[in-house]
N, C-alpha and C positions, 0 to 999 in steps of 0.2 A: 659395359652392360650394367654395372652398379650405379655411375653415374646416370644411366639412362633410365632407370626404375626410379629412382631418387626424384628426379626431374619429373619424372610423372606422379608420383604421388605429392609429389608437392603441385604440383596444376591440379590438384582434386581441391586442395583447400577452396580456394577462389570460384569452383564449379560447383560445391555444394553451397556456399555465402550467396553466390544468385538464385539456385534453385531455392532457398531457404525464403530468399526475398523474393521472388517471384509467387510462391505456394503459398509464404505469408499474407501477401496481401490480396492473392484472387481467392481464397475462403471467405475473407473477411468480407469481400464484394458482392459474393453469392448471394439471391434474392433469401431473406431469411438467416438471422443467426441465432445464435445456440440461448439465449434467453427466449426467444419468440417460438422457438419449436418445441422449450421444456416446458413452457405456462400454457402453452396452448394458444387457440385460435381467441379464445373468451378474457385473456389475460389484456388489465388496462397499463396502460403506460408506464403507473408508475411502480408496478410490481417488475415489471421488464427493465423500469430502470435501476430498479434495488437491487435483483440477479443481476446485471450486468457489473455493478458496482460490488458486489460479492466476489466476482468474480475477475475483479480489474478491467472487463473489456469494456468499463469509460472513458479509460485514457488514454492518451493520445499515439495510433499505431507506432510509433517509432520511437516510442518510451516501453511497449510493448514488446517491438520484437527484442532488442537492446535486450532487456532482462531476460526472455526466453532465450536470445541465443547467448549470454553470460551463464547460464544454467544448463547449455548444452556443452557448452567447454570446460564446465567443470563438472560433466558426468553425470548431471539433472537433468533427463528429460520431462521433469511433468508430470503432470498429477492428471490422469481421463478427469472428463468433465460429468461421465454420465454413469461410468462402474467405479467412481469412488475408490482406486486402485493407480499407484503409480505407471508413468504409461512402457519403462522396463520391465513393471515384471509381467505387465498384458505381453509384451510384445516377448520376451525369456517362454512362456507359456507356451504359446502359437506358434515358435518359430519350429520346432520340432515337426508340428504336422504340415508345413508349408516344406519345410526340410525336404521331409521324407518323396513328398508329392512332387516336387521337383528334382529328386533324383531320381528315381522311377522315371520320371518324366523323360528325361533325357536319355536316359540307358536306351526306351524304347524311340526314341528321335536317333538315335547314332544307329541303331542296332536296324530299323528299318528304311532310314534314309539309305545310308551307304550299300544295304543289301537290295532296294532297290535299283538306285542311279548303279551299282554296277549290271545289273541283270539286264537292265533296259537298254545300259552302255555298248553289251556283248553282243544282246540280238538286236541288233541295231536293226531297223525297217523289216524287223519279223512279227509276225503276230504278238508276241510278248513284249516288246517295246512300246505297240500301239497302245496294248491293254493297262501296262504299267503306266503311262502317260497320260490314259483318261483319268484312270484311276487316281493320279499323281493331281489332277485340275479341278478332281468331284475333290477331294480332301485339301484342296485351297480354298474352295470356291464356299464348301458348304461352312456355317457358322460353327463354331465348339459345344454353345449353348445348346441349341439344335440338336447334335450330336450325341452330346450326354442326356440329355432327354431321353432321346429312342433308347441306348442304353439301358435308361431305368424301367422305361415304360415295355418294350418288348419282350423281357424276360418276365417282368412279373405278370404281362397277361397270358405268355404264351407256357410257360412254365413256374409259375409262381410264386419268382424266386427274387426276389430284392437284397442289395449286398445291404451291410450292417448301414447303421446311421449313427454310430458310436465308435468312439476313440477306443480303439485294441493298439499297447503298444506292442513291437514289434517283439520283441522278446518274450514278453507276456505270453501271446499267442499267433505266432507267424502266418497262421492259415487266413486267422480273423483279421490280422492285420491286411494281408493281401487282397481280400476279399474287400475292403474298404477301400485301399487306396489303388488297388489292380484296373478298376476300368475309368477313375479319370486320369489314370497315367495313360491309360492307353489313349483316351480321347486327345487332353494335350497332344499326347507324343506321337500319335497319328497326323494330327493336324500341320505337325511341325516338319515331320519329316517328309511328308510331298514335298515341302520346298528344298529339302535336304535334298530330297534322290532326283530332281532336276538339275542342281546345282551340279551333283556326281555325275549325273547322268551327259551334263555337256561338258564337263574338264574331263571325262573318263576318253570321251571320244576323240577330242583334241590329242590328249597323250594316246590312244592305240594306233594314232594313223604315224607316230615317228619312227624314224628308223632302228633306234636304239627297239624299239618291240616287234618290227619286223625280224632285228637278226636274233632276240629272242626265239621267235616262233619257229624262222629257218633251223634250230638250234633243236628242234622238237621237242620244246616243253609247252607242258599242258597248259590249255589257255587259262584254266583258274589260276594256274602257275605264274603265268605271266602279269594277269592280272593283279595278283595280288601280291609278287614280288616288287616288278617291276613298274607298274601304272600308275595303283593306286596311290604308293606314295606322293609318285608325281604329279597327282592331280590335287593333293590336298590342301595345296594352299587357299584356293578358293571356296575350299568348302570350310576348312578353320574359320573362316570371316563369319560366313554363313551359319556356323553352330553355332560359334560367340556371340552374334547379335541376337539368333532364336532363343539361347539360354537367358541372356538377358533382361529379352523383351516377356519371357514365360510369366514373371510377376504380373504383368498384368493380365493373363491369360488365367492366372487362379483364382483371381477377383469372382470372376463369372464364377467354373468350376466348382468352387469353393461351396458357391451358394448354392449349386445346384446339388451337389451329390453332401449338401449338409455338413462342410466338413469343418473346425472351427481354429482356422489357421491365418495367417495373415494376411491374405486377399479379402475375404470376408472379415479383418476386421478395419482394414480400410473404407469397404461398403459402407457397412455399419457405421463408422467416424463420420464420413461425408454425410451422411444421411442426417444423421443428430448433430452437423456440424462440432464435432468431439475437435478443437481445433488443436491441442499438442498431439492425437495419435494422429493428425492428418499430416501435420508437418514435420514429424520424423522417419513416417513411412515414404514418404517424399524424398528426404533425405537416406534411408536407405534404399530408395530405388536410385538415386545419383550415385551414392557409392559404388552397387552390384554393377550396375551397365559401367562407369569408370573404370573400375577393376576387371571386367570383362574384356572391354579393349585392350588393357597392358598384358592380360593373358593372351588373346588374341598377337598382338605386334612378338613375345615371346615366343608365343606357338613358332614364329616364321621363322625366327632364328635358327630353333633347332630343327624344323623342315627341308629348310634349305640355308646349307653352310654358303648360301653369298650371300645371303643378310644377316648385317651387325648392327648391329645397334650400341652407338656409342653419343655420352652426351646427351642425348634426348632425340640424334639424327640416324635417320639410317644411310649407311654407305659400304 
């Protein structure tokens, strides 16, 4: 097992050196860079070329990246281009509200995935399974953006009530905090867990038809009983894949949210980087997103281990 994490963390090196090279030079390709978007439309060439030479970005990209990433391996990320602030302590700042948003986030993805995909599991072709199931395809189908929208707009015309637009930390004051970050956790966490309680919803079914839960039932215990002794565990290996990749992929899902429900955490400051071409917070947020999904999968291959005692993972193999 130790060997086998060893071995994975060492294939991140090489996975974030491409994404690094990959993100480095498609910014730099993007129509417009970060001198032409600060002077403006009205700026002549040779003030564009002065900022650019302020700024190093006249020389040659692969003398470029080279000192950018000798500066990330020795714990210098960067200096923003556009807040005048190193791009650690932007990103030390924000990460707490993206934190926060993402755990919430998930709590409500596990809490109504699985409470779904079992309910749908049990009444299987009963009215409740139908309704879970549209239900389960409007919350795939419909966009997040969208979603948080109605959120904001529905309560304050029909009740006149808009959650905060200001950072409450949680301990400060728990009500105000919740009240901020309570409905785009639920939009994420809505959005994410239809695919969750599909996922349950057909590994639940596979495991209630085997014998081992028929002599269960013979046995007269209660079908929550069964279900939630005997099924569910056996159905989750499918669904670990499935959470692991929705936790994931959620960073880009705050990107949006962020902006909508005004919230000023590391999705929106991505936005905001692409936008003003900010090109060291474009290319660390890059590289933290290589990280988080990397890391996600060895939790993920872990998860299975302790799931189910016939997968080992040894060496970097399973057998």
């Amino acid at each position: 097992m130790t060997g086998y994490i060893v071995g994975r963390l060492a294939a991140l090196v090489p996975i974030l050196v491409g994404v690094s090279i990959v993100v480095f030079v498609l910014v730099r390709i993007m129509p417009g860079n970060f001198a032409q978007l600060m002077l403006g439309p009205n700026a002549v060439p040779e003030q564009v070329q002065e900022l650019e030479r302020e700024y190093g970005l006249d020389r040659p990209l692969v003398e470029q990246y080279f000192d950018w990433l000798n500066g990330v391996v020795r714990g210098d990320l960067g200096d923003s281009y556009i807040r005048d602030r190193s791009v650690a302590s932007e990103l030390l700042d924000r990460l707490p509200i993206t934190g926060e948003l993402l755990i919430l986030t998930v709590g409500v993805t596990m809490l109504l995935g699985l409470a779904l995909g079992a309910v749908a599991a049990v009444n299987h072709r009963r009215p409740a399974d139908g309704i879970l199931r549209a239900v389960s395809i409007l919350g795939m189908s419909v966009p997040t953006f969208w979603t948080a929208t109605l959120v904001i707009l529905l309560p304050s015309i029909f009740f006149s009530y808009a959650p905060p637009f200001h950072h409450v930390p949680f301990f400060e004051n728990p009500w105000d905090n919740l009240r901020e970050y309570g409905p785009p956790a639920l939009v994420l966490g809505f959005a994410s867990s239809c695919g969750l309680a599909r996922i349950v919803r057909g590994a639940l079914l596979g495991v209630l038809g085997s014998d081992y839960i028929r002599t269960a039932r013979s046995k007269g215990l209660r079908e929550r009983v069964v279900v939630r002794r005997h099924a569910l565990g056996n159905a989750m290996l499918p669904v670990v894949t499935i959470l692991g990749l929705e936790v994931a992929t959620l960073m880009g899902g705050t990107v949006i949210i962020e902006q909508v429900f005004a919230l000023n955490g590391l999705g929106r400051l991505m936005l905001e980087s692409v936008s003003a071409r900010d090109y060291p917070v474009i290319q660390v947020m890059a590289l933290y997103a290589a990280v988080v999904f990397v890391v996600m999968c060895l939790f993920i291959d872990l998860a299975y281990a302790w799931l189910d005692p016939r997968v080992r993972l040894t060496g970097g193999r399973r057998g």
